[in-house]
Residue, then its C-alpha position, 0 to 999 in steps of 0.5 A: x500500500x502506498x504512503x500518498x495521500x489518496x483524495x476522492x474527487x467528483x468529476x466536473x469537467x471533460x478532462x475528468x470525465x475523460x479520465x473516468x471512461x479511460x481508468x479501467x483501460x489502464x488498471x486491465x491493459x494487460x489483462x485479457x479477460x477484460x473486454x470493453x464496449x467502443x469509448x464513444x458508446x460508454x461517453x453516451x452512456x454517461x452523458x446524462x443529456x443523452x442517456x435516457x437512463x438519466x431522466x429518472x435517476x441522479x447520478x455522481x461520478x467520483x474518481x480517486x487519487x493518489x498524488x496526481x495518478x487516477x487509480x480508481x473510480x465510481x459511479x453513485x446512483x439515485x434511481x427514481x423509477x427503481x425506489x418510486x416501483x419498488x418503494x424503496x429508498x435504495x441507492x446503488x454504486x456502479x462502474x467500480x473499477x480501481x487499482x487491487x487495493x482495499x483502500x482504494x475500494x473503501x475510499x471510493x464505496x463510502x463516497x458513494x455511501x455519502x452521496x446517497x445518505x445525504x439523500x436520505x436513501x437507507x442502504x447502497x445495492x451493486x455493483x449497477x451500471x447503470x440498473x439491471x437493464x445494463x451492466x450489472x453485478x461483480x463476478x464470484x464464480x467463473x473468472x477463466x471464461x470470457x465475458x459474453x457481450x454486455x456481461x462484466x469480468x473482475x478479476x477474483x480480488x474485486x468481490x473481497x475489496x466490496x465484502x471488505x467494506x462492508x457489504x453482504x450479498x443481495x442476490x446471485x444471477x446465475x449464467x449457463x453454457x450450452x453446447x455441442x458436447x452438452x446439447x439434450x435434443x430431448x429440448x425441441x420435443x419438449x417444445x413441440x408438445x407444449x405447442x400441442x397443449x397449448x394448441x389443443x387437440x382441435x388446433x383451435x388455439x394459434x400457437x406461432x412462433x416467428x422472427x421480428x419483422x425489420x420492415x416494421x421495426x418500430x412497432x416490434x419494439x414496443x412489443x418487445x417493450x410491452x411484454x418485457x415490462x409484463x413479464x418482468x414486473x414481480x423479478x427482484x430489483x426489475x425496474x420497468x424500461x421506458x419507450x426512450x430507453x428502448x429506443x436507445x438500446x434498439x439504436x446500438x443493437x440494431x446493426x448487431x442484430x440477426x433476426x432470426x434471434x430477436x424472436x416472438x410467441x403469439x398465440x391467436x395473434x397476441x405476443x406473449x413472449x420473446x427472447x433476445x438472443x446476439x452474437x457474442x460480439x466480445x469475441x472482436x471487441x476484445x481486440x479493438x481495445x475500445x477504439x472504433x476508427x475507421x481500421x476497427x470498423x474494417x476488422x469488425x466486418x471482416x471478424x463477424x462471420x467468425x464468431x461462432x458462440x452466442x448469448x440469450x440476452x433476455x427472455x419473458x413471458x407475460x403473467x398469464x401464461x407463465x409456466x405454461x413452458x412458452x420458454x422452452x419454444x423460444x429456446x428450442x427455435x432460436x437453438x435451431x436457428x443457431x446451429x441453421x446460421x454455424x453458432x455451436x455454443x451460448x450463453x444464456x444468461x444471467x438467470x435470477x438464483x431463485x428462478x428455480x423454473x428458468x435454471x431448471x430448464x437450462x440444466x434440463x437442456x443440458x446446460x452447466x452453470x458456469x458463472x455466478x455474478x452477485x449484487x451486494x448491499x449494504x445499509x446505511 
């Protein structure tokens, strides 16, 4: 541990909020592991007059020091649409990265703490970057695999340095790998069975499943948006997406996005489930180290067709035909589609600990749990 001084610092200027977007490019230069998103794309995530995020929450960016190097940083979070849900009185830390050292983590978390308990909040949950429509949790289980796209990596001493200052764990989200070695084809007969049942001996009932339509874009995602925020309501810690905020996302996936794997159920014509399924772009972020020029570009469509693995990103079922096994439809269609296209493995993932329903159905398909990302918290 370092004699100097080490000084927490709010970020107020572009300078600062430069060195808060290039801190962990530094602490995990030489680490493969760590994958990041294009700069530009983290720089409006933040930008709380583009980010829609930030139209229902407060935000405080906070970077550490020691003399004059930046070895750490946070983001201290007051999410409006999350407490007024749920009625809580909840904040949360997110974009926690920092030098491997307790003080360090400490320094930076009890900033955070005093933001938020100057607010009158009782308690900090994370790490959230910004809630669990993004980035979310530190991984405990799982260090020696890749991150998937739009999952997070920490090396094994980051869940210490949080559970060092204090905080207990809230809640584990499980990942599960699928491949060929592990694939159960008993997965599409399953599925076919629950279409006759829902069907009815008469077919009465129209059970479809199909890809999203890209001619009418903007109508499909008001249907991903309606049925995700049905589907979800009662998950812990869910906090519903606005029409903005789906907007947003739809813009950055957009380009990245098969159709095949942005797939619907409807039954008589009403959409009661979709899941969301991307190529795991990480496998060519990982070598662009953030950049996005010109040379980037070129590599990235010269790499795409290279990449051979997959990840569910999310799935939901409206209320009414919940455990009714629409699931195991949108998995057995998109794993087709899958192997149709040349992918021979996914991640589908995170999964809530106690969604015994859902982690049965993975294990059942032949899928191992292979990452475990935790939420902690902390009262104030």
């Amino acid at each position: 541990m370092s004699n100097a001084t080490l000084r927490i610092r709010p970020v107020r200027d572009d300078r600062m909020m430069k060195l808060f977007i290039e801190i962990p490019f530094r602490i995990y230069a030489k680490v493969d592991h760590w994958v990041s998103q294009p700069r530009m794309a983290v720089r409006d995530l933040l930008n709380r007059n583009k980010h829609p995020f930030h139209e229902h929450a407060q935000v405080e960016y906070f970077l550490a020091f020691r003399d004059r190097e930046c070895v750490g940083r946070i983001a201290a979070i007051e999410n409006f649409a999350h407490n007024q849900f749920h009625g809580e009185k909840i904040g949360f830390f997110g974009f926690l990265d920092a030098q491997a050292d307790a003080e360090i983590f400490r320094a930076l978390l009890a900033e955070a703490e005093a933001w938020c308990r100057a607010r009158g909040l009782t308690a900090m949950r994370g790490p959230c970057s910004f809630s669990k429509n993004e980035e979310c949790g530190a991984l405990v289980m799982g260090f020696d695999a890749l991150p998937t796209v739009m999952m997070p990596w920490n090396p094994e001493s980051y869940p210490r340095h949080i559970e060092a200052a204090g905080y207990a764990k809230a809640k584990d989200l499980y990942s599960w790998w699928v491949d060929e070695d592990n694939y159960d084809e008993r997965l599409h007969r399953i599925a076919d069975r629950v279409r006759e049942k829902i069907s009815g001996r008469d077919k009465k009932v129209s059970v479809v499943s199909r890809a999203v339509n890209m001619s009418r874009f903007a109508a499909e995602l008001e249907l991903v948006r309606k049925v995700y925020n049905s589907a979800w309501e009662k998950n812990w810690g869910f906090v519903p997406m606005t029409r903005a905020e789906i907007d947003f996302m739809a813009k950055e996936l957009k380009p990245l996005l098969l159709p095949e794997l942005l797939r619907f159920i409807e039954v008589d014509g009403e959409p009661v489930a979709f899941a969301l399924t991307l190529p795991d772009y990480n496998m060519i972020l990982r070598h662009l180290k953030g950049r996005l020029g010109p040379a980037e570009i070129a590599l990235f469509l010269l790499l795409r067709k290279r990449i051979h693995t997959i990840r569910m990103l999310t799935m939901g079922v409206v209320k009414e035909f919940r455990g009714r096994g629409l699931e195991s439809i949108l998995i057995s269609d998109t794993v087709r589609e899958c192997r149709r296209i040349g992918f021979a493995a996914a991640d589908m993932g995170w999964i809530l600990e106690d969604n015994v329903l859902m982690n049965r159905t993975l294990q059942s398909l032949g899928g191992r749990h292979y990452k475990t990302h935790r939420i902690y918290e902390k009262a104030l």
